[in-house]
N, C-alpha and C positions, 0 to 999 in steps of 0.2 A: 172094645172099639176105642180107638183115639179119639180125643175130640180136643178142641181148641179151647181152652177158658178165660175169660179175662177175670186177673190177679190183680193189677191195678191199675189206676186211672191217674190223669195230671194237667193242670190246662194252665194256661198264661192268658189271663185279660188285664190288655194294659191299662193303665188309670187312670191315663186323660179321657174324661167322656165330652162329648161333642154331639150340644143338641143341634134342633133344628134350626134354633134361632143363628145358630154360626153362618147360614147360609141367605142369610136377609140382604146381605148388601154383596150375591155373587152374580156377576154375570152370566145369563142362560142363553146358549143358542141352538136352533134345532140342527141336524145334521149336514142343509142347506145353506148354512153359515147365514143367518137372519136371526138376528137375536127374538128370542123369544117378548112377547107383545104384553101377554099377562105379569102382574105384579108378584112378586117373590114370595109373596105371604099365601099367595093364590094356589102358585105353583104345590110352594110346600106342603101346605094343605091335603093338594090334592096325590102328593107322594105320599104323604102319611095314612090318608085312606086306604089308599092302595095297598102300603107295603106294613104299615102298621109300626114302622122305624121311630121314634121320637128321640134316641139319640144313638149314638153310635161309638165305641171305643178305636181309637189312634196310637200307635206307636210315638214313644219320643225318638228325635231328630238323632239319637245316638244309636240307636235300637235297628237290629234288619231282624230280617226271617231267622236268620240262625241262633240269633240271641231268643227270640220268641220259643222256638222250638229247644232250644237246649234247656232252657228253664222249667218247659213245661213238661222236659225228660226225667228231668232231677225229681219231677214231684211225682212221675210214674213211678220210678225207679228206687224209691224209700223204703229200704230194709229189704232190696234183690241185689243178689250180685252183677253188677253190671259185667264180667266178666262172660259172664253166664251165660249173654246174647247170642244167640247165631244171628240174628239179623236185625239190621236198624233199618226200617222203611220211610223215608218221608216224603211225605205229599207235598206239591207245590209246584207252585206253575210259573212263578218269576223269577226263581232265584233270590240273592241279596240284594234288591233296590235299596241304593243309600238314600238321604234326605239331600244330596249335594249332588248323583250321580243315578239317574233314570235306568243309565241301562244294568242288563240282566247281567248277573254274575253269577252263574252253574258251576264252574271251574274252579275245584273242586265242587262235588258234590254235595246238596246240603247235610245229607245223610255222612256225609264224611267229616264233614265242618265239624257234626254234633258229635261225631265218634270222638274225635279229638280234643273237644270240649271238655268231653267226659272223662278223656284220658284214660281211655279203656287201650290193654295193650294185646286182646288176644285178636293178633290176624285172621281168623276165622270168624270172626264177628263181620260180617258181608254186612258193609251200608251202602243205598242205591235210595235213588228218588224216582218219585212217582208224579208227571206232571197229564195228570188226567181229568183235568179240569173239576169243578166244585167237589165231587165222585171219589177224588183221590186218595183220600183216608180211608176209606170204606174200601173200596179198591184193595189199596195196601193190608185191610184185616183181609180178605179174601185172599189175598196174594199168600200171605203168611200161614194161613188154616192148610193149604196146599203144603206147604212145605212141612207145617206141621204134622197131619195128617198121614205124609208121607213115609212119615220118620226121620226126615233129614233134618230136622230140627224139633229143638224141645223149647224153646223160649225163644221171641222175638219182641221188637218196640216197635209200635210203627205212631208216627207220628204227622199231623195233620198242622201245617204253618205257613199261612198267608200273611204279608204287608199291600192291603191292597187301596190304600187312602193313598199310595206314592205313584200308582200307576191308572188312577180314577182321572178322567178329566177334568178337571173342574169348570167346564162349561159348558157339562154334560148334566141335566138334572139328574140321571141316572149315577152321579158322582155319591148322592146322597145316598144311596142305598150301601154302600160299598165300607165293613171297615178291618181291623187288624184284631189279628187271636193266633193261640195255638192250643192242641191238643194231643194229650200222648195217651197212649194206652200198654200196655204188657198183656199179650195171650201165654201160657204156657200149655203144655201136651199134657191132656188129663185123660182118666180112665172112668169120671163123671157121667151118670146120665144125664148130660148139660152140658152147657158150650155153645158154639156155633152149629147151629144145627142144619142150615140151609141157606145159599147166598144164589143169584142172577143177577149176569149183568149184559145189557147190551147197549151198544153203540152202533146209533143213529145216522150215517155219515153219506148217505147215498142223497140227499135233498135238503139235510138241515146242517150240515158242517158248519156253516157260517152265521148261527145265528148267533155265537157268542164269538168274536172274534177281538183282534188288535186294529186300531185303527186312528187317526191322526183326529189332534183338538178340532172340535168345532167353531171354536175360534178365529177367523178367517185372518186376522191379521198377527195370530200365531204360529202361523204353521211352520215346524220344523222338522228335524225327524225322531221326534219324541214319539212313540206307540202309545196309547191310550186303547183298554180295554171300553170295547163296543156290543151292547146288544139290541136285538128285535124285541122287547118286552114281552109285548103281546101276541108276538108266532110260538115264544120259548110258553108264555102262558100257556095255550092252547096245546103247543105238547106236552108238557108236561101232565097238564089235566087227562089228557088223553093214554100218555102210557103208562105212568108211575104206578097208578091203580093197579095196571095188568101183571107188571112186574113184580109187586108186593101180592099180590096174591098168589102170581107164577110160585114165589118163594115161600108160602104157607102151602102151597100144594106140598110142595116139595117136601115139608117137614112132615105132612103129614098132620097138618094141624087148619084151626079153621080160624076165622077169624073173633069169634067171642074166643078164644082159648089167650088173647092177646093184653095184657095191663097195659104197657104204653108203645106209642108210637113217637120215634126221635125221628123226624122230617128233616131234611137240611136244609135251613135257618135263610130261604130265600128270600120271601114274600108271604107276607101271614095272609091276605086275601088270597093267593094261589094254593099255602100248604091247607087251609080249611079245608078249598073248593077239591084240592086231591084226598082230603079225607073225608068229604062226602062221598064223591065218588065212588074212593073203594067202598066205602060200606053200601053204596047202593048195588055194585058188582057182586057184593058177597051177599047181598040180598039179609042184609042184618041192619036192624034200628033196634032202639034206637043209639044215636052218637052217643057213648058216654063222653059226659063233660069233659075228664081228667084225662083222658086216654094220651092225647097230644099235648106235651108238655112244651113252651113257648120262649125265648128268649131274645127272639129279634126285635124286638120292643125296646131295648136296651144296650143290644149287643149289635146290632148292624148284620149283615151280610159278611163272615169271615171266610166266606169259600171253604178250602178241606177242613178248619178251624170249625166250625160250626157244631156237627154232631159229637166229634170230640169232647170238643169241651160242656155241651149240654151233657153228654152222656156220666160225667167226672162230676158235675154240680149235680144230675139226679143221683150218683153211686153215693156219693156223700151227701146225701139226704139236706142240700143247700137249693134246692125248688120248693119253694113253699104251697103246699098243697099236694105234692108227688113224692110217694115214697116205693120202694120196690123191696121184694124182698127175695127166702130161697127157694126156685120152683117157678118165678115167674118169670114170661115169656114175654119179650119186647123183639118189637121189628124196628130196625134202623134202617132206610131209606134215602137216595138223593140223586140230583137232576143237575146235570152241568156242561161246559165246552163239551164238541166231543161229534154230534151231544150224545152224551155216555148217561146211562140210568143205572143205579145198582140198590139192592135189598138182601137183607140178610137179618135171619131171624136166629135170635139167639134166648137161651134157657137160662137163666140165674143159678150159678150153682150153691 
């Protein structure tokens, strides 16, 4: 049997950090254009409870999406032949926002940008993007296991590269949550008992389409026609609490496995108060206590919200044993997970070869 393996990993965290404190002296208004009444300290505070953010990583003003993601190809892509590729997949939902120029720029493809980058010259090497909201890297290993699977390829990249501090309102307290990464990963066709062993995904579009959407500064006396990413906090809280559970378990069905059979869980890197309350959850669903502590390894404390960027690059700092406290080894079994625009949910549980 074929099966999909990841060979290796690669991620770009830019180096400007940016705590809380950057946000002391921002103007808040709520969606009713009425500046927010409580003091910035207040606010912050009560973001940080929440989301558990205390800083968050930024691109430099020279830097877009494609420079993130090509970097953090090169570090996938260390002693493979890039030629090798049938497919370059990346995630992303905006495009190249510049620091001087909001709007979106698809044209070319970012998946093509990074081909070029690379200087890969075999035209069978198929690069396409995937703009499937926070979901979209994960997506893309799903997309790629298919083609592998298939037979139609033997080696793909797919890559996971948000800029989302250019397209964040900033007079949106939800600006704080929001920052820039990328992540690359290399599956190859193995004949391994291991690999991707089981993926679900479904999208939610009949009544919650619009909980994460684009939508204009709160700002009242900015208004132009700049788009700014908008959500319902607490409607996406509540779904997410409610379906991720069913999905990540849907996907341990499927393998044929249960849930103690599991060492870690890689959540996408929303909201540490909501990825908890989803890992309560599923273990009350699978009817397993207790939590182990280490199961769900953590980086948005540090790292921000990078949308497709998130499990990427967590997955690249656990493979190279740079989370302190989480180590993995060969034989064990991690579920990757994630909840985004869409709203799209996907899981997929894979075996350490």
């Amino acid at each position: 049997m074929i099966r999909s393996i990841i060979v290796s990993t690669g991620c770009y965290i830019p180096p400007e950090t940016v705590s809380n404190t950057h946000f002391l002296s921002s103007e808040f208004y709520g969606a009713d254009g009425v500046r927010l009444q409580k003091p910035n300290p207040e606010i912050i505070e009560k973001l940080y409870n929440i989301t558990g953010i205390r800083e968050r990583r930024y691109v430099s003003d020279a830097l877009t999406t494609t420079d993130m993601a090509f970097e953090a190809a090169l570090k996938a892509l260390e002693g493979i032949d890039k030629e090798s590729l049938d497919y370059i997949i990346v995630a992303q939902n905006f495009g190249d926002t510049r620091s001087d120029n909001l709007r979106t720029d698809m044209v070319p493809t970012i998946a093509s940008r990074v081909k070029h980058r690379l200087q890969i010259k075999n035209p069978y090497t198929v690069a396409y993007d995937i703009p499937f909201g926070c979901p979209g890297w994960l997506q893309g290993m799903i997309m790629a296991d298919y083609y592998i699977r298939s037979g139609d390829a033997r080696r793909a990249l797919v890559i996971g590269a948000e800029v989302l501090s250019r397209i964040s309102d900033p007079h949106d307290v939800d600006c704080m949550i929001f920052a820039d990464g990328a992540g690359a990963t290399v599956l190859e066709a193995s004949e391994f008992d291991a690999g991707i062993l089981s993926h679900i995904t479904r999208t939610d579009a009949f009544d919650k389409v619009w909980l994460l959407r684009m939508g204009k500064t709160y700002h009242p006396d900015r208004q132009g026609d700049d788009l700014f990413i908008k959500m319902d906090g607490h409607d996406i809280y509540k779904y997410a609490l409610k379906t991720v559970p069913l999905v990540v378990k849907q996907s341990l069905d499927k393998a044929g496995l249960m849930l103690t059979d599991v060492k870690k869980i890689l959540m996408h890197q929303a909201n540490a108060k909501m990825d908890h309350a989803i890992l309560t959850r599923l273990f009350q669903l699978c009817g397993v206590q207790p939590i182990p502590q280490d199961i769900m390894p953590m980086i948005i404390h540090w790292a921000g919200n990078s949308s497709v960027a998130t499990i990427p690059t967590l997955l690249d700092l656990l493979m190279k044993a740079q989370l302190d406290g989480h180590q993995v080894s060969s034989g064990d079994v991690i579920v990757l997970a994630s909840v985004g625009a869409g709203m799209n949910i996907n899981a997929m549980v894979y075996r350490l070869p």
